[in-house]
LOPARO-884320 format. One line per field, with one value per residue (C-alpha): residue number from 1; residue in one letter; x negated, y negated, z. Coordinates in Angstrom, 2 decimals, m for minus. Each point is the difference from the previous one (the first is absolute). Example, Ala and Ser with C-alpha at 12.3 -4.5 7.8 and 13.67 -1.06 7.14 Angstrom:
// residues 2
resi <- c(1/2)
resn <- c(A/S)
X <- c(m12.30/m1.37)
Y <- c(4.50/m3.44)
Z <- c(7.80/m0.66)
This chain:
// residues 515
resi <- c(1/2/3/4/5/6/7/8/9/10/11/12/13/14/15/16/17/18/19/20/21/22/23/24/25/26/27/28/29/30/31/32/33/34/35/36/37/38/39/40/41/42/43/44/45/46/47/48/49/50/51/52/53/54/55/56/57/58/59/60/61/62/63/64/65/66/67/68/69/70/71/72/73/74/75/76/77/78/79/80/81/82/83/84/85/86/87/88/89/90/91/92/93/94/95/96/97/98/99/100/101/102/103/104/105/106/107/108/109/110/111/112/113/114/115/116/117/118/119/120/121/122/123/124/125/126/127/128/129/130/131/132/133/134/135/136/137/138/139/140/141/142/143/144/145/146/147/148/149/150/151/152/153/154/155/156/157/158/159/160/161/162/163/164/165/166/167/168/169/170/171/172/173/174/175/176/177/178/179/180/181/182/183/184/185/186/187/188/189/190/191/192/193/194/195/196/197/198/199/200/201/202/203/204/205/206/207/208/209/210/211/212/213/214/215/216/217/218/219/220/221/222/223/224/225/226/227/228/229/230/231/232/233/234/235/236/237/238/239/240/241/242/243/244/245/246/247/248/249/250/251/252/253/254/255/256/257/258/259/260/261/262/263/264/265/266/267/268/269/270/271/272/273/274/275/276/277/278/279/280/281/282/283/284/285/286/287/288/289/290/291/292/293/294/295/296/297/298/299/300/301/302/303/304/305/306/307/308/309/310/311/312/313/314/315/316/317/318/319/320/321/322/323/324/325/326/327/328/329/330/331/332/333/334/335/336/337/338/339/340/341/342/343/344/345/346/347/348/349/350/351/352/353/354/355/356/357/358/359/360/361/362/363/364/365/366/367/368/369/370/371/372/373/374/375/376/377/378/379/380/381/382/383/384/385/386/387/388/389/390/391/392/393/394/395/396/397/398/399/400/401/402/403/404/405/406/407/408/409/410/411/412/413/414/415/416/417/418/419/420/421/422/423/424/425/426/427/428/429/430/431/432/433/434/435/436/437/438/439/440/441/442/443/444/445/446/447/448/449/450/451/452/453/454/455/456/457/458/459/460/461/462/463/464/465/466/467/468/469/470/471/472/473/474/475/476/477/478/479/480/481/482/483/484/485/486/487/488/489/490/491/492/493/494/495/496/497/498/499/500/501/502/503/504/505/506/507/508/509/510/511/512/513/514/515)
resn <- c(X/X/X/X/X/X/X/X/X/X/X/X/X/X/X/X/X/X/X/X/X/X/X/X/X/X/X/X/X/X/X/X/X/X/X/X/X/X/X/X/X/X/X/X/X/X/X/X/X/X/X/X/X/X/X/X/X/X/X/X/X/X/X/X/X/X/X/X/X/X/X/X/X/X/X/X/X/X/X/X/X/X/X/X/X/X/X/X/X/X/X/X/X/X/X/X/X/X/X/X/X/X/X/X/X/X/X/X/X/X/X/X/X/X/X/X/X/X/X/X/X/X/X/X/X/X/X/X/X/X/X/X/X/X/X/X/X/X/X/X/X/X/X/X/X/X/X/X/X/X/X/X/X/X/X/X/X/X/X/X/X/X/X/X/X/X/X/X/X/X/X/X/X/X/X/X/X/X/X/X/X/X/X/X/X/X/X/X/X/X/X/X/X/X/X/X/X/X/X/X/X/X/X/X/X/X/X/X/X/X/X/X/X/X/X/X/X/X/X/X/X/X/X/X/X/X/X/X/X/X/X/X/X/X/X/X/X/X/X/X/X/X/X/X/X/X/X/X/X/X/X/X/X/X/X/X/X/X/X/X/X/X/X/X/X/X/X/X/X/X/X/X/X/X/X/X/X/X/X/X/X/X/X/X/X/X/X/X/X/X/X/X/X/X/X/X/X/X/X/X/X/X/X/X/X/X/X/X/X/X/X/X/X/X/X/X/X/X/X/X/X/X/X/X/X/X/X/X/X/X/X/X/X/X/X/X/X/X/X/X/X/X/X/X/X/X/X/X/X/X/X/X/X/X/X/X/X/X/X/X/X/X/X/X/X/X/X/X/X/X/X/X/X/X/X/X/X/X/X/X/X/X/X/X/X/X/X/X/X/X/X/X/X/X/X/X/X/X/X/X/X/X/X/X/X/X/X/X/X/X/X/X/X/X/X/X/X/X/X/X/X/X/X/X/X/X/X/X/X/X/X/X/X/X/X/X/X/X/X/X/X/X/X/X/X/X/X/X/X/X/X/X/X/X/X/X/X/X/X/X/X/X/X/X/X/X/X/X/X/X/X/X/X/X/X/X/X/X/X/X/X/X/X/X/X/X/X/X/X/X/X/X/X/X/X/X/X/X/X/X/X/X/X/X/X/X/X/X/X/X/X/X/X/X/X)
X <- c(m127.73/3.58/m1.66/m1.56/2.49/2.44/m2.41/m0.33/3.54/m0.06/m2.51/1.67/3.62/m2.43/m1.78/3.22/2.13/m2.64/m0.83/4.00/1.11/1.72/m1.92/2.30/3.98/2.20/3.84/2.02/m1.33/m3.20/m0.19/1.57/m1.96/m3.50/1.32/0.42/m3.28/m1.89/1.97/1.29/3.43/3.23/1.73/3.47/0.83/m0.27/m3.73/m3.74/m1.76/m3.16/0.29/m0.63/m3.01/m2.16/1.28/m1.37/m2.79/m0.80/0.68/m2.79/m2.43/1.08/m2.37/2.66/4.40/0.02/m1.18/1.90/2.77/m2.14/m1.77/3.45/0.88/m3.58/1.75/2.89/m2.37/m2.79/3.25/1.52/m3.84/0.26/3.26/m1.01/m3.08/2.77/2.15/m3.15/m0.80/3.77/0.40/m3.64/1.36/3.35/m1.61/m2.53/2.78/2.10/m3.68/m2.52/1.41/m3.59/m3.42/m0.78/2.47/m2.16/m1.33/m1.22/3.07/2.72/m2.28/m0.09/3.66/0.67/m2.31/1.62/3.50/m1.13/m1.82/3.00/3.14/m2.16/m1.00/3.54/1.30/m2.84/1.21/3.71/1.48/1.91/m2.86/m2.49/2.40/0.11/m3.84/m0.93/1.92/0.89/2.40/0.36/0.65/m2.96/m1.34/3.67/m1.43/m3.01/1.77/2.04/m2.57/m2.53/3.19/0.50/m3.63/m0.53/2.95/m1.74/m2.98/1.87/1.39/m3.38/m1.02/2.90/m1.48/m2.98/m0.11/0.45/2.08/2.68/m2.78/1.05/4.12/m0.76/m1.97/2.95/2.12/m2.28/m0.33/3.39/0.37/m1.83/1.55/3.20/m2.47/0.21/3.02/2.47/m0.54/m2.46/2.88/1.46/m3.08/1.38/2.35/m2.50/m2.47/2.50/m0.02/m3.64/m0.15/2.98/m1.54/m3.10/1.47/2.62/0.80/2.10/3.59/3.12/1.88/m3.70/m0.32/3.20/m0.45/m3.44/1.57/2.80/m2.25/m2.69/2.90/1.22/m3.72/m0.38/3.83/m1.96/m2.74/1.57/3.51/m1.36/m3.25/m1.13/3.71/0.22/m3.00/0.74/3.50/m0.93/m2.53/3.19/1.63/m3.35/m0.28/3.57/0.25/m3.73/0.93/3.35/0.66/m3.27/m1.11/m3.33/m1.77/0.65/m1.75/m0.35/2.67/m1.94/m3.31/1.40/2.02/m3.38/m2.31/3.36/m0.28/m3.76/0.13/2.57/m1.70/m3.45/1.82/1.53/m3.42/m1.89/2.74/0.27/m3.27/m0.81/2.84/0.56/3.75/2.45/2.60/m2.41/m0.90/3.86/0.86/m3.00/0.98/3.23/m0.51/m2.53/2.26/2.71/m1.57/m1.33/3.22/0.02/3.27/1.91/0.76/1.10/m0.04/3.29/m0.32/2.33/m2.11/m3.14/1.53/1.48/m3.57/m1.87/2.57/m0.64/m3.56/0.59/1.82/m3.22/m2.56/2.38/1.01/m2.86/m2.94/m1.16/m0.77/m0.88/m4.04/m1.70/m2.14/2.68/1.50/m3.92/m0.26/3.26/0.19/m3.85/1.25/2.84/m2.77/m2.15/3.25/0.54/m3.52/m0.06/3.57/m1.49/m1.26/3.23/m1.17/m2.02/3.86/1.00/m3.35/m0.22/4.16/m0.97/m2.58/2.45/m2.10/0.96/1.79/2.27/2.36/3.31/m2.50/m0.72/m1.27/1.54/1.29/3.74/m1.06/m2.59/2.33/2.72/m3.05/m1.11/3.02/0.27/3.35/0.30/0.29/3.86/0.53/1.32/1.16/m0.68/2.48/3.00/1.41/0.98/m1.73/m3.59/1.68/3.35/0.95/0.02/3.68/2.32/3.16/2.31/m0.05/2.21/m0.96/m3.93/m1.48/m2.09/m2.41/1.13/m2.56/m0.99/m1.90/m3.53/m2.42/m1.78/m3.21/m1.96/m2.91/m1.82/1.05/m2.76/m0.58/1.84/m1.73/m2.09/2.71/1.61/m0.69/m0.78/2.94/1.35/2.27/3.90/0.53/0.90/2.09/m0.81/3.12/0.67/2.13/2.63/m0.49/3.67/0.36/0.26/4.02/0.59/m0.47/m1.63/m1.11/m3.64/m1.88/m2.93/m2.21/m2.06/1.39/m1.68/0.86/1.58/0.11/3.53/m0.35/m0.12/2.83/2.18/m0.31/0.67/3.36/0.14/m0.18/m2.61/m0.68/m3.33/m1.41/0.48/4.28/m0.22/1.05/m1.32/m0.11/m2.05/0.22/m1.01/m3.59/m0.75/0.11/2.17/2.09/1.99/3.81/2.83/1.25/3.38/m0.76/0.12/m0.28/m3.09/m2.05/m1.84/m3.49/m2.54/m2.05/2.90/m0.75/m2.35/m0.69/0.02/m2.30/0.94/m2.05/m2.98/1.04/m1.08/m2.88/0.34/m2.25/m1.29/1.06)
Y <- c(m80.97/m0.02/m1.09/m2.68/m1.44/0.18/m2.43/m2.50/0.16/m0.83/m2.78/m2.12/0.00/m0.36/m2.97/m1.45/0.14/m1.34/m2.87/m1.02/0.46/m2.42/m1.75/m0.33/0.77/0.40/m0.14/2.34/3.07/m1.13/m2.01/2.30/2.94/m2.10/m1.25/3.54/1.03/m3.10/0.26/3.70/m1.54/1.96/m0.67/0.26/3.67/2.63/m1.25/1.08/0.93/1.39/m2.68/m2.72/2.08/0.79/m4.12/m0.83/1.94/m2.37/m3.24/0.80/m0.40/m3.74/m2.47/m2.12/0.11/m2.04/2.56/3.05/m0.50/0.85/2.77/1.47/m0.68/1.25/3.99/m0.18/m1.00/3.36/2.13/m1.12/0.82/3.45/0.57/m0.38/2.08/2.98/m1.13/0.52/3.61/0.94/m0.69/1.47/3.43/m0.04/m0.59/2.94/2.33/m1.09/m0.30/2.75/3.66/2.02/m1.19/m0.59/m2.60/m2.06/m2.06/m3.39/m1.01/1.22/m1.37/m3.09/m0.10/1.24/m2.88/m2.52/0.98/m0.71/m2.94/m1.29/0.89/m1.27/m3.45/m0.39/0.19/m2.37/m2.59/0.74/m3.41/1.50/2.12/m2.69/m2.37/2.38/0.71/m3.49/m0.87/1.44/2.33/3.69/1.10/0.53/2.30/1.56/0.89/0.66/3.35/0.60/0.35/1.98/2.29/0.84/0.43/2.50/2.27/0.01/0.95/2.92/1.24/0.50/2.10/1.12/3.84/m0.53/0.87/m3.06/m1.84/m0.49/m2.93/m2.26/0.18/m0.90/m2.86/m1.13/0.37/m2.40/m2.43/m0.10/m0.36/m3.42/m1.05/m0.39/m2.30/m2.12/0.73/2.44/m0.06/2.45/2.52/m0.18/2.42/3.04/0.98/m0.31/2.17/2.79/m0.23/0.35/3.06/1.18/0.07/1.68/2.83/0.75/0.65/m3.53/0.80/m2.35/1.43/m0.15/m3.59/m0.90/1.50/m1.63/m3.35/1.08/0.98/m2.78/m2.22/1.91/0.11/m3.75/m0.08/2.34/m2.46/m3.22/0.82/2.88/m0.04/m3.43/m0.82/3.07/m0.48/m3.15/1.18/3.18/m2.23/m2.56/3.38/1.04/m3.86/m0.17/3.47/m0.54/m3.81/m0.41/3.71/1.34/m3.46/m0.18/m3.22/m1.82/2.23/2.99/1.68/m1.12/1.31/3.65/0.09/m1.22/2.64/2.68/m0.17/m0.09/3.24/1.74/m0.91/0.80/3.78/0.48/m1.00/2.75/2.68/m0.11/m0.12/3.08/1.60/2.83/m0.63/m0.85/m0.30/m3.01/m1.48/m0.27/m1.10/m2.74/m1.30/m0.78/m1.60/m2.30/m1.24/m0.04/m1.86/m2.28/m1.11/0.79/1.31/m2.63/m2.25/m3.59/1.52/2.06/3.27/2.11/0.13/0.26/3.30/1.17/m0.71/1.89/2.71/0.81/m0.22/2.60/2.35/m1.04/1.42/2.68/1.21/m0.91/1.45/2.00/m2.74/m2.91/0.41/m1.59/m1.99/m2.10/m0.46/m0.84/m2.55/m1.91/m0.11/m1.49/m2.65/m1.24/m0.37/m2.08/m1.97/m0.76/m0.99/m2.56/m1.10/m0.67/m3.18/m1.59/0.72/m3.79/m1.30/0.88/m0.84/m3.38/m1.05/0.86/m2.69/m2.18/m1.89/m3.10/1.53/3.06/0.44/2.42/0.53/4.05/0.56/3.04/3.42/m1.42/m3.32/1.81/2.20/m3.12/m1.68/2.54/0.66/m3.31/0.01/m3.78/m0.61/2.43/2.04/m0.38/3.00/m0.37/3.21/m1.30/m2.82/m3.74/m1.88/m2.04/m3.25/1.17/m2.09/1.73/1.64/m2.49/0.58/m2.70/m0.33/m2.92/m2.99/1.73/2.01/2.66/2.72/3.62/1.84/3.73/1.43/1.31/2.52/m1.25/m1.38/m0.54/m2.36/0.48/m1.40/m0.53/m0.21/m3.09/1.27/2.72/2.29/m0.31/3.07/m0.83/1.24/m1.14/m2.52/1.25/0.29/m3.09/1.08/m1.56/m1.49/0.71/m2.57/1.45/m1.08/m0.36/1.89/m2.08/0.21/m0.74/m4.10/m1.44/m3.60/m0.81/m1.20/m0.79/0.25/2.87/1.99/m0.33/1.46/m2.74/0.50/0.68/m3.56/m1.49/2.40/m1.20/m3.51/0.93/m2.03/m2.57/m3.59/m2.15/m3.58/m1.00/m3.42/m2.26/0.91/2.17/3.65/3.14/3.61/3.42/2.15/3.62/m0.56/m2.52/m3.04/m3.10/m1.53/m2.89/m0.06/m2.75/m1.96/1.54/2.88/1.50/1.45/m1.98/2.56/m2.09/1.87/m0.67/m3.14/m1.93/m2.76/1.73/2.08/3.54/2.21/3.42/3.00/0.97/3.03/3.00/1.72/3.13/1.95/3.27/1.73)
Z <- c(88.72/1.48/3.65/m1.74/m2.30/3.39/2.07/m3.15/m0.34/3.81/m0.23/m2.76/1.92/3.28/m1.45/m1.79/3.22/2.00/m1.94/m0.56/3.70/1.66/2.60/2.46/0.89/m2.91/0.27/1.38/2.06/m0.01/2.71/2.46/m0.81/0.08/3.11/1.20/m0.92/1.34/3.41/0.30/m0.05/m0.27/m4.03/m1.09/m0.54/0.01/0.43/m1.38/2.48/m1.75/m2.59/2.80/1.71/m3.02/m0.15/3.04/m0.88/m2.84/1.77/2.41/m3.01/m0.44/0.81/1.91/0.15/m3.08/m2.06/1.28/m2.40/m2.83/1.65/0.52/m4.04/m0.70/1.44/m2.87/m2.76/0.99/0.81/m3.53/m1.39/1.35/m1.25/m3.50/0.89/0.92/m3.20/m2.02/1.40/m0.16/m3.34/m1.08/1.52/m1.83/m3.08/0.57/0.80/m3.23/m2.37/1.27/m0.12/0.01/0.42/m3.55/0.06/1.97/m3.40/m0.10/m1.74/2.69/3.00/m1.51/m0.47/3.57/1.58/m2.67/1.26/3.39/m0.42/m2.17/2.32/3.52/m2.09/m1.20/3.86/1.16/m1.91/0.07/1.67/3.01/1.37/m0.50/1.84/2.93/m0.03/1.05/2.75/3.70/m0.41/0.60/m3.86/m1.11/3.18/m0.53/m3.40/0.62/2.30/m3.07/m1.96/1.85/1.18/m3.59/m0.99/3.24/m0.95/m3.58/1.63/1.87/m3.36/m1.37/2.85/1.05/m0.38/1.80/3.37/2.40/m2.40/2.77/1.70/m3.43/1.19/3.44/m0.55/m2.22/3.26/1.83/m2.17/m0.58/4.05/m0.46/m2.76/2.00/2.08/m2.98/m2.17/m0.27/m4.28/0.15/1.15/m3.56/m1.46/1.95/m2.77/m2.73/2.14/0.51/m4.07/m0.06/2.33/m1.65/m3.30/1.13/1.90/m2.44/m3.54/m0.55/m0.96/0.00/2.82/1.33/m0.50/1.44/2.91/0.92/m0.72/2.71/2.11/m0.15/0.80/2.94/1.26/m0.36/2.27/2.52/0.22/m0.44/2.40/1.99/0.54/1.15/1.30/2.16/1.71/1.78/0.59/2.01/2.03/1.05/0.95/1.88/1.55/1.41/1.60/1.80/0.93/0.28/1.67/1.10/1.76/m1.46/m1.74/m2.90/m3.41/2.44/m2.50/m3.08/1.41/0.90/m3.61/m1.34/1.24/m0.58/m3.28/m0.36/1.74/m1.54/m3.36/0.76/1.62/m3.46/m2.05/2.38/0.04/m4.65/0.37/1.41/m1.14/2.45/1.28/m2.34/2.36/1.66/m3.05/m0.81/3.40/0.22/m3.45/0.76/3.59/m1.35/m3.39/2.52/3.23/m2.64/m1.13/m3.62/m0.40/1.84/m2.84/1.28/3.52/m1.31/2.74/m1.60/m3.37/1.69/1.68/m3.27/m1.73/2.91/m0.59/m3.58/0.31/2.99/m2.53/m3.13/2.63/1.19/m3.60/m2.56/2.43/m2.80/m2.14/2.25/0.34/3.50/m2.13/m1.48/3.19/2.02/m3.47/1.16/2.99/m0.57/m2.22/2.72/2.49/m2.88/m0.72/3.55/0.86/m3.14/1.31/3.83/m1.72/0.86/3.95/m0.96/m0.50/3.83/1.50/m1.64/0.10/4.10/m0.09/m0.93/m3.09/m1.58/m2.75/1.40/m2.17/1.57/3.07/m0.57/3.27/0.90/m1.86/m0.87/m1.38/m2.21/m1.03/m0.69/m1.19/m2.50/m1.58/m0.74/1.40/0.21/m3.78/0.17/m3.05/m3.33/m1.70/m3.66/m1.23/2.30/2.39/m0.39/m2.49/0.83/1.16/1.64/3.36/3.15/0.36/2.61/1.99/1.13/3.94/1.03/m2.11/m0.58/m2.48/2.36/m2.23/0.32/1.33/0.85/2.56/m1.35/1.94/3.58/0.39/2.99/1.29/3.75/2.18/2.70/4.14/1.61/3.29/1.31/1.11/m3.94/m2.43/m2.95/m2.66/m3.75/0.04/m0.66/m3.33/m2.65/m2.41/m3.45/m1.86/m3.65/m2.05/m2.28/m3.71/m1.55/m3.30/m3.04/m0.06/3.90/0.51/2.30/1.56/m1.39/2.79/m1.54/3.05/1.36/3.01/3.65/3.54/2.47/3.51/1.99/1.26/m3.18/m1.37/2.40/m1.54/m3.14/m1.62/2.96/0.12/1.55/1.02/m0.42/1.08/m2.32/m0.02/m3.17/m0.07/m0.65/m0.25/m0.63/m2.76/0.39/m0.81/2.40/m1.69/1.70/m2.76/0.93/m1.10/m0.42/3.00/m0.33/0.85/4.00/2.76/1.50/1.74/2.64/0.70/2.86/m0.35/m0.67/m2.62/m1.40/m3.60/1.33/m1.99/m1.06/1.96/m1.85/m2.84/0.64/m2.32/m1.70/2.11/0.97/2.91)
């Protein structure tokens, strides 16, 4: 009965999605990521990769380009179907655990209420007005919930076998499926805390103190994941691609390749030595290589706490080998390999930014523009718990009769830099070293300017403050972002330029790029 009541649950949001759909683009996001799907082309970041193949998977069923738009809507309305399937089975097996406490519990009356419950909370969210906005048009929400959903209904699954033998297999499929989620968005991360609660509660007698401390460390598990995890893997590879390139001499991706098939077999030596559990010494030794060579403890590429991390979890192994059992370790170390494979979806970003499609957005072709790329770097940061407020002006100092933006010097980034001839080695280009504007604080003034910040070439900064002449006898100058401004007659020096009589234009401005 609950099997069945789930897939009529599932065909009445199915049917009511389907029918209410939008037909074509809607506003916002939508275009982009049908675009993406249609054409495998490269969206704003930090990118869903998976989300535009099972796409462009769809779009191949439409009968000609007109239609893919709704073939593409048509995945969010059966993902959003499937999510209230989940929603449905979720809240069925709550209700069991809180109703049934024997088998003569199961009476008609408390089945009915179970299924009623179910049938009652999924109906309510099928009709609630923000998921039924997102479950007819293009967008990634609803497949983002659909991996919520099913994440939460397999750890619910592993609870109620969670004795049985092979009950590990239900974890490790949550690891992969949490590996492609990130192929479509990184919301699905935000269940790891409440499944640390769920394991938490079945392993252990549920105290305060108890309670606390899975909170604490669900949230330091999602940091792992979110900072360390998926960061640290593409910064070890731009460590791997500059030292075989730029030192060793060899191709462009040679690095990535040999980090690549590192860390696949330091994982898979650590899998097989837990698993057979002879050596402890090996399985200790394997365990950390791989988490280390992966890059998981170098949060935001920061070396010194990646070797403190590695440290401690040196002295763990060394000091808690009575306790720590191979089959824990063989069961995570599993589930990093399961993450990673689901994560290689974003291998699609590279190959397709190098085909160079109509829509390439921050051009990702390479292992330091994914990695600038995927942590969306482009968009800044704004603390929420300190700094300037939301709308403060970029902090200004007084150079002559200019107001020039303080800056700082942020970390290097590199691009390739390919063969000019056939002698040339290929190497990374010297590094570009991003600027950071200073914010002032709210009681230090500053000059509004009102204008976003750009890079301008030397050329052009060299302009900046003079006085030109163009054609037509009026005069003119640049301001520091490039644009020519003209200025009272009274004022001088003339600065005659080449092409005399005529309106010099100001050097192209540099773009922010990656190098």
């Amino acid at each position: 009965m609950n099997n069945i009541f789930g897939w009529v649950a599932f065909a009445i949001a199915a049917l009511t999605y389907l029918l209410t759909m939008e037909p074509t683009a809607s506003f916002w996001d939508c275009s982009e990521v049908i675009s993406a799907a249609f054409k495998l082309d490269v969206g704003h970041p930090p990118g869903a990769p998976f989300s535009m193949l099972v796409g462009h998977f769809f779009t191949l069923f439409a009968r000609d380009p007109g239609h893919a738009a709704m073939m593409v809507n048509s995945i969010s309305a059966l993902c959003s179907a499937f999510v209230i399937l989940f929603l449905f089975w979720t809240i069925t097996h709550l209700a069991r655990k809180i109703i049934i406490k024997s088998e003569a519990d199961y009476t008609t009356a408390n089945i009915t209420g179970i299924l009623g419950a179910g049938m009652v909370g999924a109906m309510a969210f099928t009709f609630s007005d923000t998921f039924w906005f997102s479950a007819v048009e293009g967008t990634v929400f609803g497949f983002s919930a659909l991996f919520t959903s099913l994440v939460f209904w397999l750890i619910l699954k592993w609870e109620r076998s969670s004795d049985r033998p092979g009950s590990d297999r239900w974890l490790i499929c949550i690891a992969y499926m949490m590996g492609l989620s990130v192929g479509v968005h990184l919301l699905n991360l935000l269940t790891i805390p409440a499944l640390v609660l769920v394991f938490y509660f079945k392993k252990n007698t549920p105290t305060a103190k108890g309670i606390i401390f899975s909170l604490l460390g669900g949230a330091v598990l999602l940091a792992t994941v979110l900072y360390g995890l998926i960061p640290g893997f593409l910064e070890v590879s731009g460590w791997f691609e500059l030292l075989f390139v730029n030192k060793f001499g060899f191709g462009f991706n040679s690095g990535v390749l040999v980090y690549v098939a590192l860390t696949m077999g330091l994982l898979a030596w650590g899998i097989y030595e837990s698993y057979i559990n002879r050596n402890y010494l090996r399985i200790a030794v394997s365990c950390i290589l791989a988490i280390a060579v992966e890059g998981l403890p170098f949060f935001n590429g920061s070396v010194i706490l990646g070797i403190v991390i590695i440290g401690g979890l040196s002295a763990y192994f060394y000091y808690q080998r009575a306790k720590i059992k191979a089959r824990w370790v063989n069961t995570s170390l599993i589930m990093i390999s399961m993450f990673m494979i689901g994560f290689s979806s974003y291998s699609v970003i590279v190959i397709r930014a190098s085909a160079k499609p109509s829509m390439n957005q921050n051009d990702p072709d390479n292992v330091f523009s994914l990695k600038y790329y995927l942590n969306r770097e482009q968009y800044g940061a704004t603390p929420l718990l300190y700094g300037a407020v939301y709308n403060a002006p970029v902090k200004l100092k007084v150079e002559g009769n200019m107001c020039i933006p303080e800056q700082t010097q942020g970390e290097p980034t590199y691009s390739p830099k390919p063969k000019t001839s056939a002698t040339d080695q290929e190497e990374e280009e010297d590094p570009f070293f991003k600027s950071i504007f200073k914010i002032p604080s709210p009681e230090e003034s500053a000059t509004p300017s009102g204008k976003s910040m750009s890079f301008v070439s030397e050329e052009h900064a060299s302009k900046v403050g003079n006085i030109y002449l163009d054609k037509h006898g009026k005069k003119y100058t640049y301001d520091e972002y490039g644009n020519k401004k003209h200025v009272d007659d009274s004022l001088s020096p003339i600065i005659e330029e080449k092409g005399e009589g005529k309106e010099d234009e100001p050097p192209p401005t540099k773009k922010i790029v990656i190098k």
